[in-house]
N, C-alpha and C positions, 0 to 999 in steps of 0.2 A: 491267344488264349484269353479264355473274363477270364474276370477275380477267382471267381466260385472252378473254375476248370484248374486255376494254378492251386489254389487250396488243397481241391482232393491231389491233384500230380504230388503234393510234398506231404500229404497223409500216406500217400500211399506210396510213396518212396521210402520214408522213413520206415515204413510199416512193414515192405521190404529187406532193407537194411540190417532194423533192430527187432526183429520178431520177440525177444526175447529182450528184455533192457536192467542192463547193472546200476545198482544204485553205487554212484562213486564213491560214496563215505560209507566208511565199515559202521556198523553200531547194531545192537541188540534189540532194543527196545527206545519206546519217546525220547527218555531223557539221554540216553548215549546220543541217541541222533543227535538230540538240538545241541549237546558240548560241541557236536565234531562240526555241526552247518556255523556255530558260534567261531570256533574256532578258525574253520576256512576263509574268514573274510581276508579278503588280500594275501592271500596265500596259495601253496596247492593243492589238491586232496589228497595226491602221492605222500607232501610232506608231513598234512593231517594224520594219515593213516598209520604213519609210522609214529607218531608221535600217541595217538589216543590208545592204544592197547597199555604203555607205561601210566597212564593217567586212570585208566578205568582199571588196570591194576589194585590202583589203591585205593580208588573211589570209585565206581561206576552206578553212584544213587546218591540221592540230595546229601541222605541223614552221614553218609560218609565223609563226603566233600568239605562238609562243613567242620569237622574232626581237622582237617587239613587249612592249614593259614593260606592267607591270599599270598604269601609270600613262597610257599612251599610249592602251590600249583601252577605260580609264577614258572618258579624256578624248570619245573618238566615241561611246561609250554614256551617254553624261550625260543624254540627253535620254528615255532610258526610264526613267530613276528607277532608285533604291536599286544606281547603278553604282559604290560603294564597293567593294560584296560581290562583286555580279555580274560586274567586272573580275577580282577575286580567285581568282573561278570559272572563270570560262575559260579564263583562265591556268593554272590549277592545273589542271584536268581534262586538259587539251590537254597539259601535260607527260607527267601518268599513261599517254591514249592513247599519246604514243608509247614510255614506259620499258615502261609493261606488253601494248599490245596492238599493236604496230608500229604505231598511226597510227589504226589501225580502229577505227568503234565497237561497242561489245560488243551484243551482239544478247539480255542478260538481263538480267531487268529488276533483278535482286539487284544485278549487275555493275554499273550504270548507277548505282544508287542511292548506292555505294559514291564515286559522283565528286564532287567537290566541288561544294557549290551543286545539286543534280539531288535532287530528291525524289521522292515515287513519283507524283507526275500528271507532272512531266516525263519521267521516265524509258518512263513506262506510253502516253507520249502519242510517244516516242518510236519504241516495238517496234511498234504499230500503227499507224503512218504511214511509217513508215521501211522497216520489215519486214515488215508484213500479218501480225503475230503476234498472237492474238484479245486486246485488253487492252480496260478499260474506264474510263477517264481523267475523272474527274468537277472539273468546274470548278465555279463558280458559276451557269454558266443550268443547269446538267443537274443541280443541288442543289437548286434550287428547281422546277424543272421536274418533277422525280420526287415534290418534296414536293406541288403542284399537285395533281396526277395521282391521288394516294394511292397511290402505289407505291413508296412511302418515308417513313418519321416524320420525316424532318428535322433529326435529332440531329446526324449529321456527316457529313463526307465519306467518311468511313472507311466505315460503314452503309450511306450512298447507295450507294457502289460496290457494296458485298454485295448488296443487293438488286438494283440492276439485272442483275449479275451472274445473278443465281438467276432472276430471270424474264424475260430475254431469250435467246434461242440465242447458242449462243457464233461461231454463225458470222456473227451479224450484228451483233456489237460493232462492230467497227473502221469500219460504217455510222455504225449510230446514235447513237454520241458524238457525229459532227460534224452527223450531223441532227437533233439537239437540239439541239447548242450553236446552230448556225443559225435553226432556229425559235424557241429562247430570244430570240434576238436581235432576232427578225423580226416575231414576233406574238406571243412571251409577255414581253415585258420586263421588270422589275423597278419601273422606273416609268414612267408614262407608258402603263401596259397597258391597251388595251381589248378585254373578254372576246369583243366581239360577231367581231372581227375571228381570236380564239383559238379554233378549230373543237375542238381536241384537248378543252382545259380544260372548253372552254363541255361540250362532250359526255360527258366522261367522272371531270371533275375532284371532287377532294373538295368534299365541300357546302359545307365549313365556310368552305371560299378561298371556294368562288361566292357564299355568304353575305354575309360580309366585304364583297366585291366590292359587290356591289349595298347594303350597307348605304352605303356611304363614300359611291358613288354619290349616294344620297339627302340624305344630311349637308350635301351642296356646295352 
């Protein structure tokens, strides 16, 4: 198979697959999203999800949040981890939307980046879930999932992004982020993977993974 042949086979497996695609984290509007993509870093959406409906309870807007101490939104974020910072974050961003954007969140991803705690996959995971703005948000399945694949070397996420970037249409980004990250999940996982169940990998993946694969296989 070229490039351009394995490309559309995983457009159109996913396409397949996920005719229909769940966005993982619960949220309402802009700025529910960006707490709950804030909140997921190093953690899981399952445990997000249970945790942001008690938090957007009390606040699910800037001008409320900020009614609320960094130590109070601490206190109901403790269960997703590293809520030192993450309290810090909300807080502090939630003031910014309303001094600088009346309340709203900014629709660029520069802007976004610029808020406390928001780096570029949350920000990037924002514009395209938020806003249907083409962005390409690489987490951990869609890192190793491209490296898989050979449609990426695997160095960083910085890279990963450029390359999916460059050989996907840009109109089917804000797709197939989350139809990756899903089939990451679902049939390519990190461990616990079995290739026979992974159609994409087993069909079109680098040798060297399917190698590995079946070598380890044997070892056991």
């Amino acid at each position: 198979m070229t490039k351009a042949e394995k490309i559309d086979f995983t457009i159109t497996t996913l396409r397949d697959i996920y005719p229909s695609i769940p966005v993982p984290l619960d949220h309402k509007d802009p700025y529910t999203l960006l707490i709950a993509v804030l909140l997921s870093a190093q953690s899981t959406d399952v445990r997000v999800n249970k945790i942001t409906p008690l938090l957007f309870e009390r606040a699910d807007n800037p001008y409320d949040m900020v009614k609320m101490s960094v130590e109070e939104i601490r206190e109901i974020i403790k269960p997703v981890g590293l809520s030192p910072m993450k309290s810090k974050g909300i807080y502090g961003l939630s003031k910014i939307l309303i001094d600088k954007y009346e309340g709203e969140v900014p629709k660029d991803i520069a802007l976004l980046e610029e808020l406390p705690a928001v780096g570029h996959k949350t920000a990037s995971v924002v514009v395209s879930q938020a806003f249907g703005i083409p962005a390409f948000p690489v987490d951990t399945h869609i890192h190793r999932l491209m490296y898989r694949w050979g449609f990426s070397n695997g160095k960083n996420v910085v890279q990963t992004e450029k390359d999916a970037k460059r050989l996907f249409p840009k109109e089917l980004w804000n797709d197939l982020h989350l139809q990756i990250i899903w089939y990451g999940r679902e049939y390519s996982p990190a461990r616990g993977w079995d290739l026979e169940k992974d159609i994409i990998t087993k069909t079109i993946g680098r040798k060297t993974v399917i190698d590995a694969y079946y070598k380890t296989k044997k070892t056991r």
